[in-house]
Each structure stands twice: as C-alpha cells, then as structure tokens.
C-alpha positions as CSV (number, residue, x, y, z in Angstrom):
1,X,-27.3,5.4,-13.3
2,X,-24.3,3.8,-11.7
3,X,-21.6,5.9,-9.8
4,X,-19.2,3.3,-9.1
5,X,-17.3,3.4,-12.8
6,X,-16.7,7.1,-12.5
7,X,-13.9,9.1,-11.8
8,X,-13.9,10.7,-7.6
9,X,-14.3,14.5,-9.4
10,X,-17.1,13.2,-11.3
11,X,-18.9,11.6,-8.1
12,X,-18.1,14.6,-5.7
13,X,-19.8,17.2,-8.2
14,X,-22.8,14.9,-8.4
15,X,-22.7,14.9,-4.6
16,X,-22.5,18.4,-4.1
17,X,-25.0,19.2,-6.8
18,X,-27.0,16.3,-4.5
19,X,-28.2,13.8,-7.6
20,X,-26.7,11.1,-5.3
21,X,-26.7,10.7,-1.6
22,X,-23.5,8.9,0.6
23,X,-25.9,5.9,1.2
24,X,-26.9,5.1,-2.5
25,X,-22.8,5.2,-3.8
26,X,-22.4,2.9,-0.5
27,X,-25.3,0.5,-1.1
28,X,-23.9,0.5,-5.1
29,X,-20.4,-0.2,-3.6
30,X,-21.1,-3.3,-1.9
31,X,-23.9,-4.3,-4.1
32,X,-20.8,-4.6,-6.4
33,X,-18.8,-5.9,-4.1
34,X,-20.7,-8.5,-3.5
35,X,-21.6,-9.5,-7.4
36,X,-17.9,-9.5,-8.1
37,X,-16.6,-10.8,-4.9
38,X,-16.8,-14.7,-5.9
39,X,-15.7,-13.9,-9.6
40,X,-12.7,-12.1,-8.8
41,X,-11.5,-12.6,-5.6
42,X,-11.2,-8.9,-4.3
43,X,-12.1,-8.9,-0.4
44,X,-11.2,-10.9,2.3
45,X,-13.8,-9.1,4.2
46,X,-16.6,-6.9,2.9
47,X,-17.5,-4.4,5.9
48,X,-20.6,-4.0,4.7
49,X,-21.9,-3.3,8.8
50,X,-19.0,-0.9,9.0
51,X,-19.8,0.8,6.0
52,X,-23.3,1.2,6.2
53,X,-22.8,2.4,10.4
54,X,-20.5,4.9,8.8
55,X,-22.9,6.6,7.3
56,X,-24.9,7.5,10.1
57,X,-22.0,9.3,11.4
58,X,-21.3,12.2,8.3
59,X,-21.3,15.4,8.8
60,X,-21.8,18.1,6.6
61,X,-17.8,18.7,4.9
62,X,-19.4,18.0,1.6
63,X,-16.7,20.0,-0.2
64,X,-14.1,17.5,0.8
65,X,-13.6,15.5,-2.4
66,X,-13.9,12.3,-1.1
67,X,-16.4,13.1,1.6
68,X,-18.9,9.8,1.0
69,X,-16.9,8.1,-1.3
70,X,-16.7,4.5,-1.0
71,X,-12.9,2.7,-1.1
72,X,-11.6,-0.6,-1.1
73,X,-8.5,-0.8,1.5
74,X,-5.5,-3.2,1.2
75,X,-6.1,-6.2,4.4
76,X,-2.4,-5.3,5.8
77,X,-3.6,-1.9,7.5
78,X,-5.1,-2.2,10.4
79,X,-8.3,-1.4,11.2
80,X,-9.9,-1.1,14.7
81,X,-12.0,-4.0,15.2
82,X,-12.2,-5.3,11.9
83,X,-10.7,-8.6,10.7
84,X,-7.2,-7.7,9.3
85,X,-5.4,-10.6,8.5
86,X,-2.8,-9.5,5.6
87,X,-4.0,-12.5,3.3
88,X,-1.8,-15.3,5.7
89,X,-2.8,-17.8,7.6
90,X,-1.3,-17.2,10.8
91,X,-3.3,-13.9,10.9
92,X,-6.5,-15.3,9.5
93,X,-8.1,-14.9,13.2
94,X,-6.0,-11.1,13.8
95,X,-8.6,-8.2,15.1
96,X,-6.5,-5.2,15.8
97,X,-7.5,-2.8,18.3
98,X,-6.6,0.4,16.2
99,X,-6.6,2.1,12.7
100,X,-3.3,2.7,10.8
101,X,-3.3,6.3,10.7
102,X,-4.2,6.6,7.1
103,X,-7.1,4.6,8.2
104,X,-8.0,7.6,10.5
105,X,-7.3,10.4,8.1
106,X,-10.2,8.5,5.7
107,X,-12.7,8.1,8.5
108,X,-12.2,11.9,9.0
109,X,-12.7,12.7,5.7
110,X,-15.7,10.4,5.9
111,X,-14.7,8.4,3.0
112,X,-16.4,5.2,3.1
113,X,-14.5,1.8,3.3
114,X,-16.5,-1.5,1.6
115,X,-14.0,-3.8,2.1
116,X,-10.4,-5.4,2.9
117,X,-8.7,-6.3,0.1
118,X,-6.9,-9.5,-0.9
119,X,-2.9,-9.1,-1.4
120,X,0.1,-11.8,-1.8
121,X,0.8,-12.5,2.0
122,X,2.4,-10.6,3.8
123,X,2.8,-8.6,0.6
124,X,5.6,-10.7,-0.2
125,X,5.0,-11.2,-4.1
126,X,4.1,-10.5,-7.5
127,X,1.0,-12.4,-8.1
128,X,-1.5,-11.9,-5.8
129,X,-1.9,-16.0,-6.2
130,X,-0.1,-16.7,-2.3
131,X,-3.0,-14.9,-0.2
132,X,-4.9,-17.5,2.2
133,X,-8.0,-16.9,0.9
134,X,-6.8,-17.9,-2.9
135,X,-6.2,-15.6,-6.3
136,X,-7.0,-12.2,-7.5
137,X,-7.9,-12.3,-10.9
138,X,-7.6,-9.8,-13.8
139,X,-10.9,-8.4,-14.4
140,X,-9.9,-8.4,-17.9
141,X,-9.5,-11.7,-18.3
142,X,-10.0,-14.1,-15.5
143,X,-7.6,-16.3,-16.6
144,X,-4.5,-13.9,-16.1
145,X,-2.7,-12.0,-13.4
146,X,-3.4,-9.0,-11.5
147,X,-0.2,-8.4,-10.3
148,X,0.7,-7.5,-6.7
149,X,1.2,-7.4,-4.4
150,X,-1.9,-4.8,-4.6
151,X,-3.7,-7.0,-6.5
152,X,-7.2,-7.1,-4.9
153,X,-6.7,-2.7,-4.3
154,X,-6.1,-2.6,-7.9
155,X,-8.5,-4.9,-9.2
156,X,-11.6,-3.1,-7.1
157,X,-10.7,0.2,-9.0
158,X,-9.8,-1.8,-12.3
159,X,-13.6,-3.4,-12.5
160,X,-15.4,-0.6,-11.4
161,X,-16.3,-1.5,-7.7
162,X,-14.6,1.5,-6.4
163,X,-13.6,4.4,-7.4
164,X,-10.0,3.9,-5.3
165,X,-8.5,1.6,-3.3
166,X,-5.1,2.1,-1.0
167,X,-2.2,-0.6,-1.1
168,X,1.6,-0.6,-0.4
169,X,4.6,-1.1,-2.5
170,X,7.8,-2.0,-1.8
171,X,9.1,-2.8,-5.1
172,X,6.1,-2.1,-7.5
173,X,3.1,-3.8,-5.5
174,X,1.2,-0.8,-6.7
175,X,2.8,0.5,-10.0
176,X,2.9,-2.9,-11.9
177,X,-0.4,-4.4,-10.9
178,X,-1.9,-0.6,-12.3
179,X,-0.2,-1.5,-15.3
180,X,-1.6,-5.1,-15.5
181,X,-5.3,-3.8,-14.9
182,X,-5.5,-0.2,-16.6
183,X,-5.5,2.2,-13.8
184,X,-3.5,4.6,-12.2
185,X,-1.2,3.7,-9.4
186,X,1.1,6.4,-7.5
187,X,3.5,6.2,-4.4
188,X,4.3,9.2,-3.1
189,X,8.0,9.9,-1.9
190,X,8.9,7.8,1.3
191,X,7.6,9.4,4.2
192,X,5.0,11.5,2.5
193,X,2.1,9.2,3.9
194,X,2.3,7.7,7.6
195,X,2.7,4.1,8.0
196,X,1.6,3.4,11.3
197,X,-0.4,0.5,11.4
198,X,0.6,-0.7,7.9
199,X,2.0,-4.2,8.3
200,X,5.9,-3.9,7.9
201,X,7.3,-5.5,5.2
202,X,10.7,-4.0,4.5
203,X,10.7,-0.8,6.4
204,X,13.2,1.0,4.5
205,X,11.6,0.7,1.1
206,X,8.1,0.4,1.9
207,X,5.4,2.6,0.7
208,X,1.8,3.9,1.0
209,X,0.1,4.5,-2.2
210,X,-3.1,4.7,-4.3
211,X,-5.1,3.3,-7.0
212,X,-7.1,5.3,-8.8
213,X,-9.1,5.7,-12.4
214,X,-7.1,9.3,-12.9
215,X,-4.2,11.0,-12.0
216,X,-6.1,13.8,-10.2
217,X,-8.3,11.0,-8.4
218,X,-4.6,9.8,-7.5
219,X,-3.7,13.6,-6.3
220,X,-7.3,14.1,-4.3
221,X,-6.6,11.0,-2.3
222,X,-2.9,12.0,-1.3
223,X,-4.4,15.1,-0.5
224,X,-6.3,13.5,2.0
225,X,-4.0,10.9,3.8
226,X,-0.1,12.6,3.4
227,X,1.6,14.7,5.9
228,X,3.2,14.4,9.3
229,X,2.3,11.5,11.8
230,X,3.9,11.7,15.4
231,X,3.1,7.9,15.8
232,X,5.8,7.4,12.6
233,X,9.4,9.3,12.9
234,X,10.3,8.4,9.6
235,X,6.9,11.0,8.2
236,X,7.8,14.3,6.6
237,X,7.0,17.6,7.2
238,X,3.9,18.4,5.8
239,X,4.2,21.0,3.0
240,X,0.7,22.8,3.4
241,X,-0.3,22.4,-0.1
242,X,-3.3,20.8,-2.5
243,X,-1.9,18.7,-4.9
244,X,-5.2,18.4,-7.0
245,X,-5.5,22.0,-7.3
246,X,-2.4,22.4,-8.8
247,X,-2.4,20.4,-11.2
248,X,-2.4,22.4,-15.0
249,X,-0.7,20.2,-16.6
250,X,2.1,22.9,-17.7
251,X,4.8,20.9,-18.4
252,X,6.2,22.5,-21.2
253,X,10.6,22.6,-21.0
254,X,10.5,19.7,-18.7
255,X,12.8,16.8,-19.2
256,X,12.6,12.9,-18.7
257,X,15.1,10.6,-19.5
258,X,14.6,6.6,-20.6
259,X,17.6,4.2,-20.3
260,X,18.6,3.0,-23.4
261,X,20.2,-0.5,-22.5
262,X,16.5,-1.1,-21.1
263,X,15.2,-0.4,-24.7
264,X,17.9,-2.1,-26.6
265,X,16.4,-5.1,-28.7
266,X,20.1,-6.6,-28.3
267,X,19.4,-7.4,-24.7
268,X,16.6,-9.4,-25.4
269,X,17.8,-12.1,-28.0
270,X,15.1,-14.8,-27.8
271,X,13.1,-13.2,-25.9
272,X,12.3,-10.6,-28.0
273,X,8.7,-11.6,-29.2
274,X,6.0,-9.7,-30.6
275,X,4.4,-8.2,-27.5
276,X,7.7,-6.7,-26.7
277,X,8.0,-5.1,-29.8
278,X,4.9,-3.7,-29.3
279,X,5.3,-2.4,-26.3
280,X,8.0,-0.8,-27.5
281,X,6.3,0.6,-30.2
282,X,3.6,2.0,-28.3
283,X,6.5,3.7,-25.9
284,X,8.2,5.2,-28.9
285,X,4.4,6.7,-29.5
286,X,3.8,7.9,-26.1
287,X,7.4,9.6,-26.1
288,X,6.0,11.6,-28.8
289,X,2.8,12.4,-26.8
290,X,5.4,13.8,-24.1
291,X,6.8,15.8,-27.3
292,X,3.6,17.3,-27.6
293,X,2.7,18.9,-24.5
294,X,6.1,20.5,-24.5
295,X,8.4,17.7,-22.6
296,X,12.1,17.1,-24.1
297,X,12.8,13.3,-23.6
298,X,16.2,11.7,-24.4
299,X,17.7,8.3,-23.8
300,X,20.8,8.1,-21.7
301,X,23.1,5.1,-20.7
302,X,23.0,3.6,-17.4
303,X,26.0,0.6,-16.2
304,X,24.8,-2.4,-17.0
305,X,25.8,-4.1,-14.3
306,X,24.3,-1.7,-12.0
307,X,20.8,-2.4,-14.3
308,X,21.3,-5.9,-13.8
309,X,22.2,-5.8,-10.1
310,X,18.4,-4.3,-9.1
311,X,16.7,-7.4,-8.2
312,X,19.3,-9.2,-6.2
313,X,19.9,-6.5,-4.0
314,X,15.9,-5.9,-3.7
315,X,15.5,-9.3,-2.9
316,X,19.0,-9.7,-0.4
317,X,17.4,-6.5,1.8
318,X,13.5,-7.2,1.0
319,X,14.2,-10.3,2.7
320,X,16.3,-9.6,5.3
321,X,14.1,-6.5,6.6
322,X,11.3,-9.2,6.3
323,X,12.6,-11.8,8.5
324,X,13.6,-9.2,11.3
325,X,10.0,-7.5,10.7
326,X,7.7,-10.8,11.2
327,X,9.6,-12.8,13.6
328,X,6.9,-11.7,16.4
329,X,4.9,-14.7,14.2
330,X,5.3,-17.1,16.2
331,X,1.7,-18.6,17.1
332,X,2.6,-17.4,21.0
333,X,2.4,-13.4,20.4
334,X,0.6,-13.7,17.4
335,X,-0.7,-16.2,15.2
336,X,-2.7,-19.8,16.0
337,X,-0.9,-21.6,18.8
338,X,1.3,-23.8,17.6
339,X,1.6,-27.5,18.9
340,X,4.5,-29.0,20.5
341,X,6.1,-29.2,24.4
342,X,8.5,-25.7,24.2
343,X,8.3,-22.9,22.7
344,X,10.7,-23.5,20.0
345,X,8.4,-26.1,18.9
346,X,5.4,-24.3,19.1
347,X,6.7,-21.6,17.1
348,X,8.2,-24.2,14.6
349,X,4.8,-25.5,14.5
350,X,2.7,-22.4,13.8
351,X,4.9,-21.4,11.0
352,X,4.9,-24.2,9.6
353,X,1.4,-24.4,9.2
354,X,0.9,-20.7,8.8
355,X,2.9,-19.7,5.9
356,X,3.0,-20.6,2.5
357,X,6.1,-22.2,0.5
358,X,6.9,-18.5,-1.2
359,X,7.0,-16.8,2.4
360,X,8.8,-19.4,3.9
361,X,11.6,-19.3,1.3
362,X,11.7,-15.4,1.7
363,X,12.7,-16.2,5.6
364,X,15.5,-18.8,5.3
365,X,17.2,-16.7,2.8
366,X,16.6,-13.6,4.9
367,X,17.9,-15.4,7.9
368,X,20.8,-16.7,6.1
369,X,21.3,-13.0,5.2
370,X,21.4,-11.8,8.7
371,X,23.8,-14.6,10.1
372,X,26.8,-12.9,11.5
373,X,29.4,-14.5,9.2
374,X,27.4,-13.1,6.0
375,X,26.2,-9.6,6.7
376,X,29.2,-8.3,5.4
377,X,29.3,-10.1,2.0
378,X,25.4,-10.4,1.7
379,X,23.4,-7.5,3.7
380,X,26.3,-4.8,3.7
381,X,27.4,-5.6,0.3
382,X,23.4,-5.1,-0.5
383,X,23.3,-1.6,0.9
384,X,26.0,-0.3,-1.1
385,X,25.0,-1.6,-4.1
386,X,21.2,0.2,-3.3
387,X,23.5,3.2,-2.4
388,X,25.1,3.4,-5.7
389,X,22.2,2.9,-7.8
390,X,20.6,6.1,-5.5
391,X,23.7,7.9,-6.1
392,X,23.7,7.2,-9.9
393,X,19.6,8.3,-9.8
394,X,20.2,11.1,-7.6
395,X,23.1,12.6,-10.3
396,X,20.7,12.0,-13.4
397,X,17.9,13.8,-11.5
398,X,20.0,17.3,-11.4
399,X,19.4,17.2,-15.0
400,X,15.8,15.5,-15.7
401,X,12.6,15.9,-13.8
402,X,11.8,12.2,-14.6
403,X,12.7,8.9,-15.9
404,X,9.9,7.4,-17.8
405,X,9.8,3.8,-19.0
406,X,7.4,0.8,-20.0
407,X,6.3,-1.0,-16.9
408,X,6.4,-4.3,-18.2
409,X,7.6,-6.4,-21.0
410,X,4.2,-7.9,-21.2
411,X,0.4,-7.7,-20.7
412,X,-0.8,-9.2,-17.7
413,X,0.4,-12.8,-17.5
414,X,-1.7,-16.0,-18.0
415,X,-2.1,-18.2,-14.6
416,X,0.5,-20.4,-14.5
417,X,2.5,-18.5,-17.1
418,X,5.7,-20.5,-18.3
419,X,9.6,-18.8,-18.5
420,X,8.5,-15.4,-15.9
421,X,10.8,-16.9,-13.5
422,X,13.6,-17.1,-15.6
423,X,16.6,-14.8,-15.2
424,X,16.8,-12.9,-18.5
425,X,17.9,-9.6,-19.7
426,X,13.7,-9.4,-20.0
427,X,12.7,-10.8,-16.7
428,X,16.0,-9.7,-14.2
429,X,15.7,-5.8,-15.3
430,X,12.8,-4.4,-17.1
431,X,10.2,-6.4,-15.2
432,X,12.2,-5.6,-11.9
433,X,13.6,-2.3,-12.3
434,X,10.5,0.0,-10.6
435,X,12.7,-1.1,-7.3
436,X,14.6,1.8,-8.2
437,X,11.5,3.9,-6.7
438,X,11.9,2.3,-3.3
439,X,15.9,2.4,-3.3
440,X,15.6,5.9,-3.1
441,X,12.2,6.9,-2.2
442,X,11.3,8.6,-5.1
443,X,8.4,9.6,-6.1
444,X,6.6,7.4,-8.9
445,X,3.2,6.7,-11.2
446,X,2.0,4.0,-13.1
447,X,-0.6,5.5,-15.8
448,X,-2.4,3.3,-19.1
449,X,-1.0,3.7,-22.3
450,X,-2.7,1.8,-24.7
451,X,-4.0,-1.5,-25.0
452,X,-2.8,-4.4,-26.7
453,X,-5.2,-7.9,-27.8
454,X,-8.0,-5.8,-25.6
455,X,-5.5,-6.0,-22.8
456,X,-3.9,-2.6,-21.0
457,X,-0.4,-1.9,-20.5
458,X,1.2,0.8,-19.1
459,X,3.9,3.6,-18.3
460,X,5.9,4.4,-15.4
461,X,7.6,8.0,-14.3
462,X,9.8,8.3,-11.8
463,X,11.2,11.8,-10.6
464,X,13.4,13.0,-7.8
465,X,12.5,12.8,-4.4
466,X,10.0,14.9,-2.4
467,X,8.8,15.9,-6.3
468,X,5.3,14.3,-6.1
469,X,3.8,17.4,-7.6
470,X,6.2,18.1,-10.5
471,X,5.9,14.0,-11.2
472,X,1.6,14.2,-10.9
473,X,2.0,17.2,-13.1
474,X,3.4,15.6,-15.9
475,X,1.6,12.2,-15.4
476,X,-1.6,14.5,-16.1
477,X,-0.1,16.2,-18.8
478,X,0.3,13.1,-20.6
479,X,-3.2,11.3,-19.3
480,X,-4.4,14.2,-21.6
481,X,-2.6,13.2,-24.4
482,X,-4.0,9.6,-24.4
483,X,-7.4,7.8,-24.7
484,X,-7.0,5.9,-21.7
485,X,-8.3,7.6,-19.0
486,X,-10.8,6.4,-16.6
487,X,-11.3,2.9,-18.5
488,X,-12.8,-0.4,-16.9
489,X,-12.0,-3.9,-17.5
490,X,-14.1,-5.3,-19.9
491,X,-15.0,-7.8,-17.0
492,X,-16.2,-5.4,-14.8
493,X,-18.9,-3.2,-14.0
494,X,-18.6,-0.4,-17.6
C-alpha cells in the first residue's frame, strides 16, 4: 500500500504502530519523484543520496509527527552542499555552504527531504513558467497552470509525491497556487518562521509557509519549523505552544468578514463569465458551511480605490526591495562570469545572459523606483499607500477574527492563457488582493472548496496578526464542513 497520498497524521500513526519503516516512505518518495519528475516538472534536483544518507542518521523521536516523513523543499533555501539554484540561470551552478534555518529545524526533526523544488525565478512570478529548468505543470491537467511562485512545493503535495512541501510567498506564491492545485497552503504571521537562508525577495513582505493535504498537516509542520532564530532579528518570540494539538475546531461566535465590492457582479461587466459565477456560487455555499459550525459572516465595504490600489503598490515595493536584494548578481560575487574588459561589463554581461525577460523587467522598474528624484512620488508614496490599507485591515480586525474570500476568479489557467494580464476590476483586485497578507503580515490559508469541470478551486482567510491559531482553528472547522480534504490531482499518484 502506498503512503505517499496520505495525510502526515495518517503516516505518523502507521509509523509508530511500525506498518512502515523511514526507508520504505523514502524509497516511495523518490520512486515518485522520479516517475513524475519528467511529467510535471517538480525538482530541479532530486537528493535522492541525501535522502537516503539521512536515514542512516535517525534516532529514535518517533513521536515527533514528522519524524521520517519525506518533503519536497522550495530550490530558494539553502541547503548545505546541495545544488540551490532558485530556478535562474545565474545560480544554476550555486552550492551553498549552509542550511536556511528551517532547513536545520527539519533535519532535527529528521524529516526527510527528496527534492528541490522548481519555482518562478527568483520567485518573481505567478506562473511557475520563468524557472531555468522550464514549467511546472498542474497535475490536474498538464495543460494548465500551477501557479507560483510555489509551484513545484505545491504541485509535489498536489499529485501525491509528498505529503508536504515548504515555499515562500510574498504576495500569494503559496496561497494561490494551493488554490490552483487542491491543497492547503498557510503562511504564518511575518516573523513566525526564520528566514535565514531563504533567498530574499522583498524582505518586508516575504514569507515562510507550507503546503500541505490538511489544515492540521499545515499546523504539525509549523509546529516544527516556527519560533525564534538569533541568525534573523526580524523572528518573534516563540510562544511555547502546539498548534496541532489545539486545534478543536470550536469556532462557534466567531466572526469573518468578506468585501462586498470584491463580490459585486457590477465590477465585473464583461468579464463576468460563467466560472465566475460559479465561484461565486460555490462561496455563497461555503459561507453557509461557516454558518454551520457556528461562525457569523457579514459583508462590509472597503474604498475602492484602496481595493484597486493593491497591486501597484505590491509591484512599486516588490520590485524595488528586489533590485536592492539581488544586486550582489553580478557574475563576479555570484553568478557565471560575465564577459567583457571591466567590471561594469562583466556584470552587464552576466545579467544579461542570466535572467529572464520577466526578471529583468522587475529590475529596471525597481531601479527606476529607487532613483533619487522618484522615491518620493514612487517608493514613499508606495509605503503609505501599504500603510493605509494595514491601517484600514488592522481597524476591521478589532471587530472580525477573519476576512475570508475566493482565491481566484478562475480555475487554474490554461498555458498561454489569453486576457490574465489585462487590468480589470477581475484581474487588478480579486486575483491580486491576497497581497493584503504580506502588507501587514497577517496570518493567512488557502484551503479547497469544491471543484469545478474536475478542476479545484479554493478559499482564502485571513485574520489579524500573530493569530495563526485562531485562523488554523477556523480553517479546520470549515475543512470539516467540506468534502475536500486530503484530495489528489487526478494526474497524480490517488
């Protein structure tokens, strides 16, 4: 019998009632790795030596839950002496000589780690179609998106590989690809989890986060990588509890909120087409599924033009964080030597030939972001628009535990998908607005809701930060309600 489509609680008990040893879920792992590898484009490396040496080294802390569990981790962490390359070209040779810290707290729980994941580069994107090694594609249909820029993290879990993987998010590179491939996809409040030795994108709204089949799966493997980290400043104090055991899904007098002008059929003219109106329907059903455990949801109005103002200002400091963070690419410190007779041509070189179009765009307008002469009209301007949207979150949570919306306005995209770069009502805010989670750090989860033409979509909650609990709480309260729990692409292993 295969372990590799089950849930982590599932595996552990079989563990500790020893019907399965470390080795066999490892050998399973990569056997699946492997078989998937070429269809789906998951790994840029499998560590199948790594994996297998790891073994050797377990002790005997059986009643850690994911003691011997195999994992699928997201190529922009590093990892001590394993390829790490964050799926770009001028890293495609890049061995680092240490583990992020979440690394570390994994090897000392002695989960097991099959594989570096594929992810748009640099994490820079939406796709997972920019990494140097080519595509990630949906498990439940190869001929559509994953999503990212998690997408090779989430599409591990989605086909059954893996029971988890870990990525990063700094807009919704784990909560929209979750939705695109039917799993569950938490970050944690900023700070929660250490990111030492994860790749900086944008520092002040990146993320560590988790992909898993459950929302406890989600809460054991928090468990095991949050707390304080004295190689990262920005870390919080560690609060000394177990998110998975308390989880009881007693939720009943708690309150989430949706924005109305999201769900408003009058924004969406033309573009309102029958999958939207589906996903709406099947959010107007899981709002009564909240009704039911004993949740009061209401719709409240947010400004419009603060809705509408979300993706600009992601983009304006995204990129402008991303510039600063990654100009130490420059084929002399790191990266392929460049060719030319200075240095500004050998770094002109090396970038050149070591990004992709997408990244390269991201750096001009970052750059033109930071000049002097418009970092008061552009960057500043940015900051207090981020700060007002915060402020606006921040007033709404005193009331509500949680806002709770669709996470898309569609399945998972076809390749080459025409009209999602368009800057509609559809595509500027309700494709765009999870940002909010990294403006302020909050707490947020991605869980299925349904599935529509055999393809999953999902629901996001967002709650007030350092709330991880009270939002896992009521992300399990609902996972109850629904039939979507622990399902795997029909492309993958089931």
């Amino acid at each position: 019998m295969g372990y590799m489509n089950k849930s982590i609680e599932e595996i552990h008990k079989d563990l500790k009632n020893k019907r399965v040893t470390p080795l066999e879920l490892t050998k399973e792992a990569l056997e699946l790795s492997k078989k998937y590898q070429d269809k789906f484009n998951l790994y840029v490396t499998i560590t199948e030596k790594e994996a297998l040496d790891s073994i050797t080294k377990l002790d005997n802390n059986i009643d850690n839950p994911i003691y011997g569990i195999p994992y699928g981790l997201k190529d922009n962490f590093s990892t001590k002496d394993i390829l790490t390359t964050a799926s770009s070209n001028i890293l495609k040779d890049y061995v680092p000589f240490f583990n992020a810290t979440v690394v570390e707290k994994l090897n000392n729980c002695k989960a097991i780690c099959v594989g570096k994941t594929v992810l748009d580069e640099l994490a820079m994107g939406a796709t997972s179609t920019t990494g140097h090694t080519g595509m990630v594609k949906n498990p439940w249909d190869e001929n559509r998106l994953i999503g990212g820029s998690s997408g090779g993290s989430t599409a591990v879990v989605a086909a059954g590989v893996v029971p988890f993987a870990i990525g990063s998010d700094t807009g919704d590179s784990i909560r929209k690809p979750a939705a695109f491939g039917g799993v569950v996809g938490f970050k944690p409040t900023w700070g929660r989890i250490s990111r030492y030795g994860l790749f900086p994108f944008a520092c002040s709204l990146d993320h560590v986060g988790v992909l898993t089949r459950t929302v406890k799966d989600a809460a054991y493997v928090v468990d095991a990588i949050k707390g304080k980290d004295e190689k990262d400043m920005t870390t919080l104090p560690d609060e000394d509890i177990r998110y998975a055991d308390l989880l009881d899904g007693n939720v009943k007098g708690k309150k989430l909120f949706y924005i109305k002008e999201i769900l408003d059929k009058d924004n969406y003219k033309d573009d309102m087409d029958e999958e939207l109106k589906m996903i709406f329907d099947i959010f107007n059903t899981t709002i009564q599924k909240c009704k039911e455990t004993g949740m009061i949801v209401k719709g409240i109005s947010f400004p419009m033009e603060l809705l509408e103002a979300i993706l600009p200002t992601y983009f304006t400091i995204s990129c402008a964080e991303a510039t600063s963070n990654n100009s130490n690419l420059t084929g002399i410190i790191f990266g392929p030597r460049g060719e030319g007779n200075t240095p500004d041509e050998i770094m002109f070189d090396a970038r050149t030939k070591g990004f992709s179009e997408l990244i390269k765009r991201r750096f001009v307008l970052g750059s033109y972001v930071l000049q002097k002469e418009n970092q008061e009209r552009l960057f500043l301007n940015a900051q207090r628009i981020r700060r007002m949207i915060v402020e606006k979150m921040n007033e709404l949570f005193e009331t509500y535990d949680g806002l709770i919306l669709p996470c898309s306005s569609r399945v998972a995209p076809k390749v080459q998908s025409e009209n999602i770069d368009r800057l509609s009502f559809r595509e500027l805010v309700l494709e765009n607005y999870m940002a909010i989670g990294n403006f302020g750090g909050y707490p947020s989860i991605t869980i299925p809701t349904d599935l529509i033409n055999e393809l999953p979509i999902g629901v996001n909650i967002t709650g007030p930060a350092f709330k991880d609990l009270e939002v896992l709480n009521i992300a399990y309260a609902l996972e109850s309600k629904l039939n979507m729990k622990g399902i795997i692409a029909k492309g993958g292993n089931r």
